[in-house]
N, C-alpha and C positions, 0 to 999 in steps of 0.2 A: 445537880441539874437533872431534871425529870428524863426518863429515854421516852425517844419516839420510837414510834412503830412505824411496821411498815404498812402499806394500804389495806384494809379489805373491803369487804363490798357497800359497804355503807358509806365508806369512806370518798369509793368511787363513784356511789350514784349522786352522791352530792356534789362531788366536783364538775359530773357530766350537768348536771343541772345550773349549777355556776357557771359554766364554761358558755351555757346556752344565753345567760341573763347577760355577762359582762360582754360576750361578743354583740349582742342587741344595742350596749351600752351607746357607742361612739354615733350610731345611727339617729338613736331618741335624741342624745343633744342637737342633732345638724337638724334633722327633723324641726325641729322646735325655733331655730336661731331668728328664722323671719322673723318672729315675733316677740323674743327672747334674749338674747345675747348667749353665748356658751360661756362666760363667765358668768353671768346672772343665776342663768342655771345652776351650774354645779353648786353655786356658793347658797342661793336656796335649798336646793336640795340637800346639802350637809346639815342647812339649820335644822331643816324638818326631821330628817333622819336621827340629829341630835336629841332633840327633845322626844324621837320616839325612843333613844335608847333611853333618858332619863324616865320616861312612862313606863318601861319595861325594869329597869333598878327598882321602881318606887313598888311595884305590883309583884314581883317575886323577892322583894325585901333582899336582891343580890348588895353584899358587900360594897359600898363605893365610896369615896371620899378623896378630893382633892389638896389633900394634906397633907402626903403622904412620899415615901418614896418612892412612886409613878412620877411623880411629877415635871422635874427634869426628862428625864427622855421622851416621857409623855408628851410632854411641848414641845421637841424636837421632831417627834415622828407627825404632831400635826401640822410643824413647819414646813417636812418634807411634801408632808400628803396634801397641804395646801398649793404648794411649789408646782408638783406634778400634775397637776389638774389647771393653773395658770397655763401650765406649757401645753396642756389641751385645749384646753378654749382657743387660745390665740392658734394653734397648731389647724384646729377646723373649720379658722377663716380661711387658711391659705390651701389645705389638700384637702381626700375627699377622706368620707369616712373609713371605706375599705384599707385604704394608705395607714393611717391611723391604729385602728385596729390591730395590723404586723405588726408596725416600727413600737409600737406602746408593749404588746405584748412579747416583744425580746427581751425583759426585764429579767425572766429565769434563768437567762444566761448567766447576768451580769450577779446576779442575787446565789449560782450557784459559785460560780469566782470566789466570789465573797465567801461563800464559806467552806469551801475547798484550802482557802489560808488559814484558817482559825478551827474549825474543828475536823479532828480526824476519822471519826466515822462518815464525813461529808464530803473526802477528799475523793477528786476527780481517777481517773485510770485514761486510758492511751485513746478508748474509743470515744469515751467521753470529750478529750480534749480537739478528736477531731470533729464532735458536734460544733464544738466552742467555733474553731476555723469555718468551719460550715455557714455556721451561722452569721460571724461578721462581713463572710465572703458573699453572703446573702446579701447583707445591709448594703454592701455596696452596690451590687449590682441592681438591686432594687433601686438604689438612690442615681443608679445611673440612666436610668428609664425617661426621667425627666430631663436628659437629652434630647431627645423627640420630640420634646413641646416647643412653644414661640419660646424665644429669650424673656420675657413677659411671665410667662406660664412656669417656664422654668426655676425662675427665683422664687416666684410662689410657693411652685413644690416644694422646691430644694429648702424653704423655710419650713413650713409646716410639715416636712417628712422628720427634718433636725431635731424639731422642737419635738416630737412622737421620740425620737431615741432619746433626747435629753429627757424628757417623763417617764420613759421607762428605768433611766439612771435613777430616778427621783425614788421612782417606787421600788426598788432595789435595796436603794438606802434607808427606806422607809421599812422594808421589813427585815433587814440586818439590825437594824436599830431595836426595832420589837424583837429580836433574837436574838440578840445580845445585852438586853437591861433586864431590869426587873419588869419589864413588860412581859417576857416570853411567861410568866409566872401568873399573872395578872389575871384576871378577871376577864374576858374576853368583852363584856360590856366598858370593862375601863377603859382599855385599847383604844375601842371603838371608839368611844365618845372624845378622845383627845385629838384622834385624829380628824373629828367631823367639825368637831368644835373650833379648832385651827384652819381648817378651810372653809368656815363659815364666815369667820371673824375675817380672815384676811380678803376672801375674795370678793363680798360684799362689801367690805369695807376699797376695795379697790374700784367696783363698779358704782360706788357713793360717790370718792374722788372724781373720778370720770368724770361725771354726771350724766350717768347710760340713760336712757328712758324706753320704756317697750309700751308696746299697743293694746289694747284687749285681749286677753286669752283666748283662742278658740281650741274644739275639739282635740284638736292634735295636741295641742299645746298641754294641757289637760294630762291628758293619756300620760306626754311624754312624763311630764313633770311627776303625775303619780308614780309612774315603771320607776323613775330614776331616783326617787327619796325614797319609798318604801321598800321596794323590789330590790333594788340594786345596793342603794347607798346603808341602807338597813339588816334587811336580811340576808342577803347574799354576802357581803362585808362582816355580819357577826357570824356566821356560817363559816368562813374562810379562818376568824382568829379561832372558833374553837378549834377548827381543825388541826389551824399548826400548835397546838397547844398538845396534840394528839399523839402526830404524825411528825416522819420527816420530811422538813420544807423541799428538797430537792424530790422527794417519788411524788409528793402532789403536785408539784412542778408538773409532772409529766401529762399532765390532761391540758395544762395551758396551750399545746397546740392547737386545740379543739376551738378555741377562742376567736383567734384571728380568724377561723377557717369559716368559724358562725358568724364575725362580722363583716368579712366580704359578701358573704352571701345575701347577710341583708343587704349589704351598701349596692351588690349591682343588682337585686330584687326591688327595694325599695326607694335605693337615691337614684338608679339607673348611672352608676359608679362606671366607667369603662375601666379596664384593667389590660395594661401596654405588656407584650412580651417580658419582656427586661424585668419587668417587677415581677408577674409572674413565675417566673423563672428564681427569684431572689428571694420572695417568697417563699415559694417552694423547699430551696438551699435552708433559708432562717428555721420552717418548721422544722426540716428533719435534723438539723443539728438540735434543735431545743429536744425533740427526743433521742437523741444520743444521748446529749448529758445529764437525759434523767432515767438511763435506760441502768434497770435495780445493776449493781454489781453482784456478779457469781462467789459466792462465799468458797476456799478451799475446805 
């Protein structure tokens, strides 16, 4: 198996740049839903983003073929990444984007777990394992916020915050699965396109069943849908596999607090998100455990 390395500066200005696109992420969809659905959305936006990975295979003559031993996990990981993105859409009918944002991006947690059991250069130490505590002590209290609202209000949260941690289980899964098949090996455009390919298929094919319908596009809608096919679902996503392809999953971990902290920002800039102590506060707990447990270990 290939070694990662550990960060350097290239490695980091990429990620700071990521971190900028996917915290934006949660806000483009809510952005857009008037007119859109957030499952119409993403499930578009996968297709787009697919056929631009395929535009991008055919134009650099990169390796591809569906034949192959990708293929198995390949459809697993786009089953996951399809999963994960259901549990979003339906997640940003009920809370707001800023909510979303945290609870989605606890996934390095749950993703550093995971390979804390299986491999031992990735295994956790004492301070680390108090991120972990931190962190879940976070979830709760954040999820306890929604106390304070109508009984009304409250279920809504309490769904839409749930369904943000079950997405983040999703995508957890979703990159243990790339880190442990023949994916982690792969071509980072194969990755890609299995996973896009998979939440195109199912999530349009779920807003077909429906029988969703949306209205004329306007500006915004536009904007959103380009930031989130090209920007996000394309480049920023094959950006992220070469990376772990590079590096170890757990020290790139460590910018993902960066993420939630750009997408609150938009959500009470541009949704006008209000943000209750309790969450605040849980919050706060979630980010700094997520840097504990990717904080590098000291070598003797």
């Amino acid at each position: 198996m290939t070694t990662r390395q550990h960060l350097d500066a290239n490695a980091t200005i990429i990620m700071l740049l990521l971190c900028v696109c996917w915290g934006l992420q949660q806000v483009a969809v809510k952005l857009a839903t008037p007119v859109i659905s957030a499952s119409l959305q993403l499930g578009l936006r996968s297709g787009i983003a697919a056929m631009l990975v395929l535009a991008l295979v055919w134009w650099k003559k990169i390796p591809f073929s569906l034949r192959d031993r990708h293929v198995l996990p390949g459809t697993l990981a786009g089953v996951l990444f399809a999963l994960e993105f259901l549990c979003v859409s339906y997640g940003l009918t009920f809370t707001s984007a800023s909510h979303m944002s945290v609870f989605l991006y606890t996934a390095p947690i749950f993703t550093v777990i995971g390979l804390h059991a299986v491999i031992p250069s990735e295994r956790l130490d004492a301070k680390q394992w108090l991120g972990v505590v931190s962190a879940f002590g976070g979830i709760t209290i954040a999820f306890s916020g929604a106390l304070q609202q109508s009984p009304d209000a409250f279920h809504e949260i309490l769904i839409g915050d749930g369904l943000g941690v079950l997405a983040a289980l999703l995508w957890s899964a979703t990159t243990l699965t790339i880190r442990f098949s023949s994916l982690a090996e792969a071509e980072p455009t194969t990755t890609l396109f299995y996973q896009l390919a998979g939440a195109a298929v199912i999530l349009i094919g779920i807003v077909l069943w429906r029988g969703e319908q949306w209205t004329a596009w306007n500006q915004i809608t536009w904007i959103s849908m380009f930031f989130q096919s090209v920007i996000v679902a394309f480049a920023s996503y094959l950006a992220w596999f070469w990376l772990m392809r590079r590096y170890l999953v757990s020290r790139l971990s460590v910018f993902s607090f960066l993420t939630p902290l750009f997408g609150v920002a938009a959500g009470v800039m541009l949704m006008h998100d209000t943000i209750s102590p309790r969450f605040a506060i849980g919050a706060v707990m979630v980010l700094g455990g997520i840097v504990l447990v990717n904080v590098k270990k000291q070598t003797p």
